[in-house]
C-alpha positions in Angstrom: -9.1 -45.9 2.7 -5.5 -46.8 3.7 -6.7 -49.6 5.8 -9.0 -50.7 2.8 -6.0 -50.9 0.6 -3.7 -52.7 2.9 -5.8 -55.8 3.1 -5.9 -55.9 -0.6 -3.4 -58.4 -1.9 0.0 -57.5 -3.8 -2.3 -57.8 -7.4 -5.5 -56.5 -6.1 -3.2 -53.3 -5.1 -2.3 -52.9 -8.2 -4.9 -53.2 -9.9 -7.0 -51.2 -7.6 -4.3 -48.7 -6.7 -3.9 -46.1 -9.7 -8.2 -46.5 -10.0 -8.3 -45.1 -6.0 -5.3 -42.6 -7.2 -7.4 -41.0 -9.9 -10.8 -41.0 -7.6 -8.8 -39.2 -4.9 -7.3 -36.9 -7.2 -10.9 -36.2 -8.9 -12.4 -35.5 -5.0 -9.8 -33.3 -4.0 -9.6 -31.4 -7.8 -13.7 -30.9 -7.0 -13.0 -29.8 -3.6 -10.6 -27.2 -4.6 -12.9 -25.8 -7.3 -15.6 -25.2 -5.3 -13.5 -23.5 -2.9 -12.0 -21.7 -5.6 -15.5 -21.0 -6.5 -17.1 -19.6 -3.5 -14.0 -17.7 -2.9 -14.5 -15.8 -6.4 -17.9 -15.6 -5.2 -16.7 -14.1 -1.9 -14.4 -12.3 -3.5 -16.8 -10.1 -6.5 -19.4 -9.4 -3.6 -16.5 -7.5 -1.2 -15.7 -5.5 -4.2 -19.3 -5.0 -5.1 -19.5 -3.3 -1.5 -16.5 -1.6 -1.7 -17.5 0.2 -5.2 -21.1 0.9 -3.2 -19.5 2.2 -0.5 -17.0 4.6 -2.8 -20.4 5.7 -4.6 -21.9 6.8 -1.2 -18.3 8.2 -0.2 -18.6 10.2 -3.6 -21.9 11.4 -3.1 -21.4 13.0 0.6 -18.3 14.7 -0.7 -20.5 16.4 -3.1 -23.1 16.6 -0.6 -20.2 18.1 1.8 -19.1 20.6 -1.4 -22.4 21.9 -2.2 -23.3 23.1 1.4 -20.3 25.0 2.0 -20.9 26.4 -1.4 -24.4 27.3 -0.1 -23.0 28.5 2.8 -20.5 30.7 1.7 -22.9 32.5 -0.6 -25.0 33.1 1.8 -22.0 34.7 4.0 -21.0 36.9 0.9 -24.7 37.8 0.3 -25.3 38.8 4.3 -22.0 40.9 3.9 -23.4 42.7 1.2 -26.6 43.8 2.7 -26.6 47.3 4.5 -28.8 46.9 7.6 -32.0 49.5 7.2 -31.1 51.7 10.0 -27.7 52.3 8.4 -29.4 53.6 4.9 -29.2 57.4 4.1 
């Protein structure tokens, strides 16, 4: 484009010049919006994964809770039983 404009004459340049100015500015402001764009895009699915991933985080911690629950009632129950040969 440079080498486009310096053949252009003294007039044609400034004719042509702020026109080229404003379709420059108007590719590079499209540019940076779809950038801008895809990185949003980008940007909502990483925190869509993070939030799944804190759900399945969440749900193996309960998981994680409930067994040893289980398991500790269990203990307590076993500790309560009297084995038979022990009964009067």
């Amino acid at each position: 484009m440079i080498a486009w404009t310096a053949k252009l004459g003294t007039r044609e340049m400034a004719e042509t010049g702020p026109k080229i100015m404003q379709d420059l500015t108007s590719v590079v402001h499209t540019l940076l919006q779809q950038m801008q764009d895809k990185f949003q895009t980008m940007s909502n699915q990483i925190i869509g994964k993070i939030d799944d991933m804190s759900s399945h985080i969440d749900d193996l911690e309960k998981n994680i809770v409930d067994r040893m629950t289980q398991a500790w009632v269990e203990e307590l129950e076993g500790e309560n039983k009297i084995p038979a040969t022990q009964k009067s």
